[in-house]
Each structure stands twice: as structure tokens, then as C-alpha cells.
C-alpha positions in Angstrom: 31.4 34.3 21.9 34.0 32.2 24.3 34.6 29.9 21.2 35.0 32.7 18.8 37.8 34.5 20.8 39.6 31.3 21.6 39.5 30.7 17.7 40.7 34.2 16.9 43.6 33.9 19.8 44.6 30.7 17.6 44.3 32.4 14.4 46.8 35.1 15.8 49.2 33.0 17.4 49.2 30.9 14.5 50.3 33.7 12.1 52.9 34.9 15.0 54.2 31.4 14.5 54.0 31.5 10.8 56.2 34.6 10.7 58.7 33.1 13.3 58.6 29.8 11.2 59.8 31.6 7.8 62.4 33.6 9.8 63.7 30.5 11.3 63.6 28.8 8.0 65.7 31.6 6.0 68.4 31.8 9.0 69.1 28.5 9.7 68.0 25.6 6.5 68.9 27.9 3.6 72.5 28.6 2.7 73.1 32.3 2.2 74.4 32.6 -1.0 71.4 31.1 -2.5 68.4 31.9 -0.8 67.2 35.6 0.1 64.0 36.8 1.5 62.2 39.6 0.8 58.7 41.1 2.5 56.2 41.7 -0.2 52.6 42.6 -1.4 49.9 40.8 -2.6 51.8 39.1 -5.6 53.8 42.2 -6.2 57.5 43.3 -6.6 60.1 46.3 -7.8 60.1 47.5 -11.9 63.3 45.5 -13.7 65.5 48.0 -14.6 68.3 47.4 -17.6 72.1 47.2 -16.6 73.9 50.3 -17.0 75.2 49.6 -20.8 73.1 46.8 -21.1 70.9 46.3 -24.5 67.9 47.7 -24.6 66.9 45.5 -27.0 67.3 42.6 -24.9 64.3 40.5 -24.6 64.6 38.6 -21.1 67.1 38.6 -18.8 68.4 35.5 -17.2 65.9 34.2 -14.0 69.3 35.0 -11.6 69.9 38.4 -12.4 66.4 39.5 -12.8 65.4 37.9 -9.2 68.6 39.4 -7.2 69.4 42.2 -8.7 66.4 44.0 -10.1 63.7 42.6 -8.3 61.0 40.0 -8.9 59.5 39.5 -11.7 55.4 39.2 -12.5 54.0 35.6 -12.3 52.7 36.0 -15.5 55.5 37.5 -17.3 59.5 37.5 -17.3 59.5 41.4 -18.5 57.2 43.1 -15.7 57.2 43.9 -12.3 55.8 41.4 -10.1 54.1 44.6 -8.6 52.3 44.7 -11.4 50.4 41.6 -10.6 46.8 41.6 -9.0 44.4 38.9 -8.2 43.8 36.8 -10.5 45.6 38.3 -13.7 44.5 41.5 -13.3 47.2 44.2 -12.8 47.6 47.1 -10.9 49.9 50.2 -10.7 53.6 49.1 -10.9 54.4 51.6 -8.0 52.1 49.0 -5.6 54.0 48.0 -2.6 54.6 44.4 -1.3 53.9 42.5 1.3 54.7 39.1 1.5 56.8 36.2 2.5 59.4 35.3 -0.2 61.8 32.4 -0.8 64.0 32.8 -4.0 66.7 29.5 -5.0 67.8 28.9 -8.2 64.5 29.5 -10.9 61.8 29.0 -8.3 59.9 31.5 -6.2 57.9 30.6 -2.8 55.2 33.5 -1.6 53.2 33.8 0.7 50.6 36.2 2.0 47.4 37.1 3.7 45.9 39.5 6.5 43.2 38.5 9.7 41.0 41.3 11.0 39.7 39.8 14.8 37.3 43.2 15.2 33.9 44.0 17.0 31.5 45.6 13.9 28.5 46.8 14.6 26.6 47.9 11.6 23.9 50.7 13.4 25.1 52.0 17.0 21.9 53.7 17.3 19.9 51.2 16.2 18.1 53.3 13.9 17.5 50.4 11.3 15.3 48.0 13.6 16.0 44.3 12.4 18.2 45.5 9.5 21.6 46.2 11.5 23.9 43.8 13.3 26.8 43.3 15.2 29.1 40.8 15.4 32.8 39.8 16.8 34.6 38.1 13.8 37.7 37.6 11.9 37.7 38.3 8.0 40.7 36.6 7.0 42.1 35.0 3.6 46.0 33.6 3.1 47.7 32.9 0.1 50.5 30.4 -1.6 52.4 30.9 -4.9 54.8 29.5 -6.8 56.6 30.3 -9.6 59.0 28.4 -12.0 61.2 30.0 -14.6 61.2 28.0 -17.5 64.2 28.6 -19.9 64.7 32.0 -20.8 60.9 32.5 -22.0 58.8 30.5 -20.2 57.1 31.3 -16.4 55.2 28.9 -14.7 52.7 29.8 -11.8 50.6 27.9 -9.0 48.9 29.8 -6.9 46.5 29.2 -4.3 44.4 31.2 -2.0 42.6 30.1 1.4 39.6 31.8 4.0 38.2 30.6 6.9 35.7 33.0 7.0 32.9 30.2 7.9 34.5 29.0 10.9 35.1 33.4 12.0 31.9 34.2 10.5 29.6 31.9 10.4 27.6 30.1 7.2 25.5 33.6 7.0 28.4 35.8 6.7 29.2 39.3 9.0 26.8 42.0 8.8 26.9 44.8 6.4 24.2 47.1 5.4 23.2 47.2 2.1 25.2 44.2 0.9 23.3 41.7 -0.9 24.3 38.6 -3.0 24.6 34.6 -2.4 22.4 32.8 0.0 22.4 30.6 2.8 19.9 27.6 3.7 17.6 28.5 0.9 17.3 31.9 1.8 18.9 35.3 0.1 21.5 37.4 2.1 20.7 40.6 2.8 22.7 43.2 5.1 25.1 40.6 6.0 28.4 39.7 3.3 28.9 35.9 2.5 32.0 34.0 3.6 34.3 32.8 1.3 35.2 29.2 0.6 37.8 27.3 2.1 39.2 26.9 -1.4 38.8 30.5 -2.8 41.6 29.8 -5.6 43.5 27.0 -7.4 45.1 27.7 -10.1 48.0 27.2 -12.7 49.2 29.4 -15.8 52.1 29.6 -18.3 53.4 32.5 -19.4 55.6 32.9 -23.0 57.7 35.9 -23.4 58.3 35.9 -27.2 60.1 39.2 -26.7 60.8 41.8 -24.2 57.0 43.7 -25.6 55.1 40.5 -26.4 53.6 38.0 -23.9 51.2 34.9 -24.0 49.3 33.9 -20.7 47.7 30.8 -20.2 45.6 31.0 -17.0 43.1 28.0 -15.6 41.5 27.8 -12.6 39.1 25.7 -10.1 38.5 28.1 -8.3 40.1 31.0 -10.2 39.2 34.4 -11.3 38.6 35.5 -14.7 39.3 38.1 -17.1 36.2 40.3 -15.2 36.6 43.5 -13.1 39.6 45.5 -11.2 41.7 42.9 -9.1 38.9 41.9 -5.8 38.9 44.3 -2.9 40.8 42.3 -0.4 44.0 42.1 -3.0 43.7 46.2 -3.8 45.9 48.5 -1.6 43.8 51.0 -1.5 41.2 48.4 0.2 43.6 46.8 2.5 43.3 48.4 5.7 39.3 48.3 5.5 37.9 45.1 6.4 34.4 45.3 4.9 33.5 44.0 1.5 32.4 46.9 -0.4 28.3 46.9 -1.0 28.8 47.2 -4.6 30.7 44.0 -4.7 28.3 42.5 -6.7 28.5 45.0 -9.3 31.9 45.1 -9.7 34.3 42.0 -8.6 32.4 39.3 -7.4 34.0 36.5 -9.5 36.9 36.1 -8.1 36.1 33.2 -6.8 34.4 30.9 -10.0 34.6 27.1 -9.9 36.2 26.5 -13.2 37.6 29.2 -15.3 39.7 29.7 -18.0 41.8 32.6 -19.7 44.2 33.3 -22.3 45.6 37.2 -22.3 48.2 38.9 -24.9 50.3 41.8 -23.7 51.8 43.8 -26.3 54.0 46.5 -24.5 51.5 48.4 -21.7 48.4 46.8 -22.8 46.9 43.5 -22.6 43.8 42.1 -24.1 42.3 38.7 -22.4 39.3 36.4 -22.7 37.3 34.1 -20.6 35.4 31.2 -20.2 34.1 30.3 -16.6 31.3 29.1 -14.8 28.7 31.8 -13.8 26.9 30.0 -11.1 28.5 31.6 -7.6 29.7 29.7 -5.1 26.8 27.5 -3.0 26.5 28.0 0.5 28.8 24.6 1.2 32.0 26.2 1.7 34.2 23.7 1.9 33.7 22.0 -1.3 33.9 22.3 -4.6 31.2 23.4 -6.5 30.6 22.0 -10.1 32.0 23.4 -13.7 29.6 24.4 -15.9 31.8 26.9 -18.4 28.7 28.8 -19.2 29.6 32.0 -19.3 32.1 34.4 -20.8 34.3 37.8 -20.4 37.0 39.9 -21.6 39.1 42.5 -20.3 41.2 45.6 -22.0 43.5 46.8 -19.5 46.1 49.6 -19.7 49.6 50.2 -17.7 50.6 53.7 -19.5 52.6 54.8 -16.5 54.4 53.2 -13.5 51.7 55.2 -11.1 48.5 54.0 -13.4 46.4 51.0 -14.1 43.3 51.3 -16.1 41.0 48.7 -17.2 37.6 48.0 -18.7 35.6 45.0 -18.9 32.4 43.3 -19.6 31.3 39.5 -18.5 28.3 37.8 -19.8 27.1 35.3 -16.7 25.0 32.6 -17.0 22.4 32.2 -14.3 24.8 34.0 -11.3 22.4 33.2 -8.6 21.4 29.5 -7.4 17.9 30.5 -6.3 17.3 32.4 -9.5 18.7 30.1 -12.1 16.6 31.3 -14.9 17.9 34.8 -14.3 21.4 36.0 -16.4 23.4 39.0 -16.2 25.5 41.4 -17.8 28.5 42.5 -16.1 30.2 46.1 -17.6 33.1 47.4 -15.4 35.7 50.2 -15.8 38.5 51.5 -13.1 41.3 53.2 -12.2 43.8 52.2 -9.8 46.7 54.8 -9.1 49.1 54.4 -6.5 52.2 56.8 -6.2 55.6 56.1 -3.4 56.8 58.5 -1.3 59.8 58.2 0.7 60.3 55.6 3.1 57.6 53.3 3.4 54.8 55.8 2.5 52.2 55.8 0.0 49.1 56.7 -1.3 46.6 54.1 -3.1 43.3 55.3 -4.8 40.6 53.2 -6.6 38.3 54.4 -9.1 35.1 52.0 -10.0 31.9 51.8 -12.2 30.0 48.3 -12.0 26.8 48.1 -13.8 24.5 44.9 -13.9 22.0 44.5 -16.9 19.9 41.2 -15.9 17.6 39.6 -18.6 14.3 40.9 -17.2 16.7 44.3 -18.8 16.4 45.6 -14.5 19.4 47.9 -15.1 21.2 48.9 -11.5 25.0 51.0 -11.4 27.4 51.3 -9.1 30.1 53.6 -8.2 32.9 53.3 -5.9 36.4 55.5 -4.8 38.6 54.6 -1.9 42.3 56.0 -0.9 45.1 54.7 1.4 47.3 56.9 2.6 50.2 55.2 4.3 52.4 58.4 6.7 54.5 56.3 8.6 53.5 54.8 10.9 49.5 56.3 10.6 47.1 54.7 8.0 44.6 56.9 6.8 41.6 55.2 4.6 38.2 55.9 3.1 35.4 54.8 0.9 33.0 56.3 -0.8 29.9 54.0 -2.6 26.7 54.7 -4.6 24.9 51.6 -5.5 21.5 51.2 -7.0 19.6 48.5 -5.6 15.9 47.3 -6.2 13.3 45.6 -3.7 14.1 42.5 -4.9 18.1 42.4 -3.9 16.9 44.1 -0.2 14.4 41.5 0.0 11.2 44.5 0.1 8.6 42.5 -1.1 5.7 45.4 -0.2 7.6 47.7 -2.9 7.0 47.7 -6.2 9.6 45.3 -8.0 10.2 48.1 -10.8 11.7 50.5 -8.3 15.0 51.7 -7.9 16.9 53.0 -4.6 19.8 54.9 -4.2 22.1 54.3 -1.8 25.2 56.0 -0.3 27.7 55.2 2.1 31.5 56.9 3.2 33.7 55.0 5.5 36.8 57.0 6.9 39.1 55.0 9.1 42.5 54.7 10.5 44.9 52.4 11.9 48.0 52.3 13.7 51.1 50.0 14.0 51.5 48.4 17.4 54.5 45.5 16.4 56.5 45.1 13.3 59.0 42.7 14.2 60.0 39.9 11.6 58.7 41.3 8.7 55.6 40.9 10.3 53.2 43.6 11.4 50.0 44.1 13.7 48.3 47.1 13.8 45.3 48.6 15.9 42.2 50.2 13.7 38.8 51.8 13.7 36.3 52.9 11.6 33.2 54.5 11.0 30.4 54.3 8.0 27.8 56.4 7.6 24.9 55.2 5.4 22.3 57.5 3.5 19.8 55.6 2.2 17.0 56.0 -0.5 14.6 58.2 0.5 12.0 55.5 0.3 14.5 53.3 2.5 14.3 55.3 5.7 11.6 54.2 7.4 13.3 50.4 7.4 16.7 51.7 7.5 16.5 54.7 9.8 17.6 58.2 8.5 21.3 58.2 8.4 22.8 54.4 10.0 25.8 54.6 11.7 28.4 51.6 11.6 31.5 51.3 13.8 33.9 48.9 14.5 37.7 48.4 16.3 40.1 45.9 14.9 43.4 44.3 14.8 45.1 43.6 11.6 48.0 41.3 11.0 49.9 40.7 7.8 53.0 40.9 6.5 55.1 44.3 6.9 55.0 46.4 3.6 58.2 46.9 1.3 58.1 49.8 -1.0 62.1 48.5 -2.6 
């Protein structure tokens, strides 16, 4: 315990010093005129608006004019809002907010981002589930780097890469949550607890050709990387940022975000794009700080929809190639659809929603569904948040051998939780948080589980300030 708060004291003060570094850096090493900063989100920015007069039939305007005067562009397209931009190259409403670290000269962009959650969870305050709940004092955390080049007046090139050190904050076997199930560690399945992510959760490059203002060509490799599978993952969705528990239908719905080798090539045509996938299906081992080998054994492809500024829609199926590395004869197929609205108000309020179906098909044809909606409702300077999940789970993934293995439970859980600003000072902002889940298990489930578990837990959260431009 000692050793876990001096590391999360570190893990603060380092990204206090972070944000003092970047400040520094901007006021006194960069000449005015040509470099600006702006705080952002996850890989996001403002909608590029035309010039008064300008032609609308203008296909791309030059890098300068589209980065100072009308906002950043997407990394993986001169003609869209960078707030458009998701994990991986999955998009999002173009109303998302920002919140990052930015450093603009010339035709190059510098990002940054990330968020820390130092907390105390405990998964059942009355210990109603027996040896099923936990608790645990931890520190989900992930941090991000990007770069982009603008390449003529077509071309945009990204690199982006995103970091955790979720096994030195939580441990090999992950931070307890129950219900979650997926990965292992020393040979054995996790159950009720949620696997750490690697040091090296993403590496990856992509080019991007505009051949007109409507029409795009992506380009997208990664090792690690995401594909073309699935809403952008929770941690990168606003309507999941203030919550800092993996959802327990993560496995049903976004869990290859983090594939070691993947690769991607997407067509936009106006507010649609189309993309396919090759990637490795194997998830990542329980060595988290290497990298895992390449297999390109599976495959994807996503439809996904922009109609509106406030909308993003997609729907997508992957076809993955023995997922699991204690069940390698064992495939699945992946079928997900969402809906991601997000709408501004004035100043820096907002509210984010999430809409998901996930349904896994595995070749023994065991058919389980999920269903998940959360909303973030930002009322200066008050976060509201909740989630609401329905996940159909087996013996098998809850490791219940005495049940029949044809069986199928229902489980249901609703979060509500809230947090509040306490600095927001250099872009930077820490706020204070709680929350509360209350989980209704199977029928079947209670007698392991308890009758209705009750999980609680206080946090801090520190990331960069949100900029609604």
C-alpha cells in the first residue's frame, strides 16, 4: 500500500510537471507568431468552416489557414474536424470537445493527452458476493503522443502513440470489477477483476489523400493499433471519461483496441466512410511490456456514418481468430452497432451519450449480447455521469464450472457518479469524484454473487482542461 501511494504521488506530480513543462515550453522556446497552443480532446478539434466569399467548391485549404484560423484539422483527413477523430480511426460526433496539449509550427502538429484516476474501488461494500468482490487502491491511467504532417495540399501524415502503466498501478491481475471477464494471467482466466493494458497500447502510422474536398483515402498500420472493429474504446469516448471502470461488456464490444499488428485502409465519401481490416486476433499476453507476435489472422470492417455535427453512427463486424491464448482452438464473431451523440451548450458545457450492442458468436455457435448506454453531462463546473449494462455471460466466462456449460446469465449493472473540479490552472485540470454501481445479477447468480452487489469508489482525476472552441 506505502509503495502504491508513493507511486501514485509520482504519477501526479509528474503530470503537474508535465503541464508546467508545456506552458514553459510555449512562453519562452517558441516565437509567438509561429507557434500557438490550444487545450484539446482525445485527438479532436473545431468543424473548418469556409471564408466568408470563399469557394465552396474548394477542395483543401492551405495547412496555415486551416490550423489558425478554423481550427485543426482530423489526423486522417485535411477536410474534417479533428473532433471528429476517435481511437483508432473511428470517429465520433464532430461537436466532441478537446482536451489536449497542442503545438502547431509551420505543417506539423504536436498532441498530447491522457487522464490518471488514483481512487480507492471497492467492488461489494457489503460483502454480499463472498470471494467474488474486491477492493483495491490503484491508478487507471493511459497517455497519449501524436503527430501530424501536412503533406502538400492533399496529403496528412499521422504517428501516434498511446502509453499505460496500469501494471505497475494495478498489478499483473488487473483492478477488480464484477462481472468483467477476458484475458488471463499466470495461466489462469480473469474473472471479476479487468486486465491492465500494455505498456505499448498503440504504435502506429497512417497517410491520408484528400482527392477532393468529399473524397478521402486512409492508410492506417499499426503494432499495436486498433482496427476497423467497434465504437472508438471507452477510455477515448466522452461520454466514458469521467468513469474509470472498463465497462463489463468490453469484451463484447471494443476490446481490440489494442491488437499487435493491424492493418486498415478506409474511404470517406462525404459523411460516410467504409474501412477494412486485417489484424491479429490473438489478445494481448499477460507480458505487458512487450510485444506480442503478428499473426494477421483475422479480419473486420466497419460502415460508419457522420449525418450531423451532433451524430456518429457506426456498425461493424470482426471475424477473430482464436481471441483467447488459453483457448486457441476457439474463434469468434464480433457484430457491433452504436450511437454516439454529443451536443454543446454554452460555455464549456455538454452532454455526451453512448449507445452500444456487442454480440459474440464463438465457433461452438455459444451466442452471448450485450448492451450498453452511458451520458456525460458537463454543468460547469459539476460532472454528472452514468452507465447502464446488460451482458449475457455463460459459466464458462465466470469460471462456474458446477453449472451447466449451455447456460446463459443475465446480468445488469447502473453506475451514477459525479465529480467536481478542485484546480484548473494551465490548461490542466484535477477534479474530485465518486461513484456507485449497483449490480443485479442472474437469478441463478445470487447465491455466489449476493442479491444486489454494491460497488463504490472515490477518485481523483487529472487530465487536460476541456475546450469546447
Amino acid at each position: 500500500m506505502k509503495n502504491n501511494m508513493i507511486m501514485l504521488v509520482a504519477i501526479l506530480l509528474l503530470g503537474t510537471g508535465m503541464a508546467h513543462a508545456q506552458h514553459d515550453h510555449h512562453m519562452h522556446t517558441a516565437p509567438a507568431d509561429t507557434v500557438k497552443k490550444a487545450p484539446a480532446h482525445q485527438h479532436q478539434a473545431t468543424p473548418i468552416k469556409q471564408p466568408a466569399g470563399g469557394n465552396k467548391h474548394k477542395h483543401a485549404m492551405p495547412a496555415d489557414t486551416a490550423k489558425h484560423k478554423h481550427g485543426m484539422p482530423s489526423s486522417y483527413s485535411r477536410n474534417l474536424p479533428m473532433n471528429r477523430d476517435g481511437s483508432g480511426t473511428s470517429w465520433q460526433p464532430d461537436e466532441s470537445p478537446m482536451m489536449m496539449y497542442m503545438l502547431m509550427k509551420n505543417n506539423t502538429a504536436l498532441m498530447w493527452h491522457g487522464a490518471v484516476y488514483p481512487r480507492l474501488t471497492v467492488q461489494d461494500v457489503f460483502k454480499k458476493s463472498q470471494q467474488r468482490g474486491g477492493a483495491r487502491f490503484g491508478a487507471p491511467n493511459w497517455f497519449m503522443f501524436m503527430l501530424n504532417q501536412y503533406i502538400g495540399k492533399h496529403g496528412t501524415f499521422n504517428f501516434s502513440t498511446m502509453l499505460s502503466l496500469d501494471a505497475l498501478t494495478e498489478g499483473g491481475a488487473g483492478y477488480p470489477l464484477l462481472f468483467q471477464s477476458g484475458e488471463s494471467y499466470n495461466g489462469q482466466p480473469l474473472v471479476d477483476r479487468q486486465h491492465p493494458h500494455d505498456l505499448f497500447s498503440g504504435l502506429s502510422v497512417a497517410y491520408t489523400h484528400s482527392f477532393t474536398r468529399d473524397i478521402d483515402l486512409t492508410a492506417y498500420f499499426g503494432y499495436p493499433g486498433e482496427p476497423a472493429l467497434g465504437p472508438g474504446a471507452f477510455m477515448h469516448r466522452v461520454s466514458a471519461m469521467n468513469n474509470p471502470d472498463a465497462p463489463i461488456s468490453h469484451h463484447w464490444q471494443d476490446a481490440s483496441h489494442i491488437t499487435f499488428g493491424v492493418a486498415t485502409l478506409g474511404f470517406r465519401y462525404k459523411f460516410a466512410k467504409i474501412e477494412g481490416s486485417i489484424f491479429t486476433g490473438r489478445e494481448p499476453n499477460a507480458m505487458r511490456y512487450d510485444f506480442d507476435k503478428p499473426r494477421f489472422d483475422s479480419y473486420s470492417y466497419r460502415l460508419s456514418f457522420n449525418p450531423i455535427s451532433q451524430l456518429s453512427m457506426q456498425f461493424s463486424q470482426g471475424f477473430i481468430h482464436s481471441p483467447e491464448e488459453l483457448e486457441p482452438e476457439l474463434d469468434i464473431m464480433r457484430t457491433t452497432a452504436s450511437v454516439l451523440h454529443t451536443k454543446k451548450f454554452k460555455g464549456k458545457s455538454f452532454i455526451a451519450s453512448a449507445l452500444v450492442w456487442g454480440y459474440n458468436r464463438d465457433s461452438e455457435k455459444t451466442n452471448l449480447h450485450s448492451l450498453l448506454a452511458e451520458s456525460n453531462l458537463r454543468l460547469k463546473p459539476l460532472n454528472i455521469y452514468t452507465r447502464y449494462e446488460w451482458v449475457q455471460k455463460n459459466p464458462h466466462e465466470l469460471q462456474l464450472p458446477a453449472f451447466d456449460h449451455h447456460q446463459v446469465f443475465n446480468v445488469h449493472a447502473l453506475t451514477l457518479g459525479l465529480n467536481v473540479p478542485i484546480v484548473d490552472r494551465l490548461n490542466t485540470e484535477l477534479s474530485l469524484g465518486t461513484q456507485m454501481t449497483l449490480n443485479f445479477p442472474d437469478e441463478k447468480l445470487k447465491s455466489i454473487y449476493g442479491n444486489y452487489p454494491l460497488g463504490a469508489q472515490v477518485y481523483l482525476r487529472l487530465a487536460p482542461a476541456i475546450n469546447l472552441n
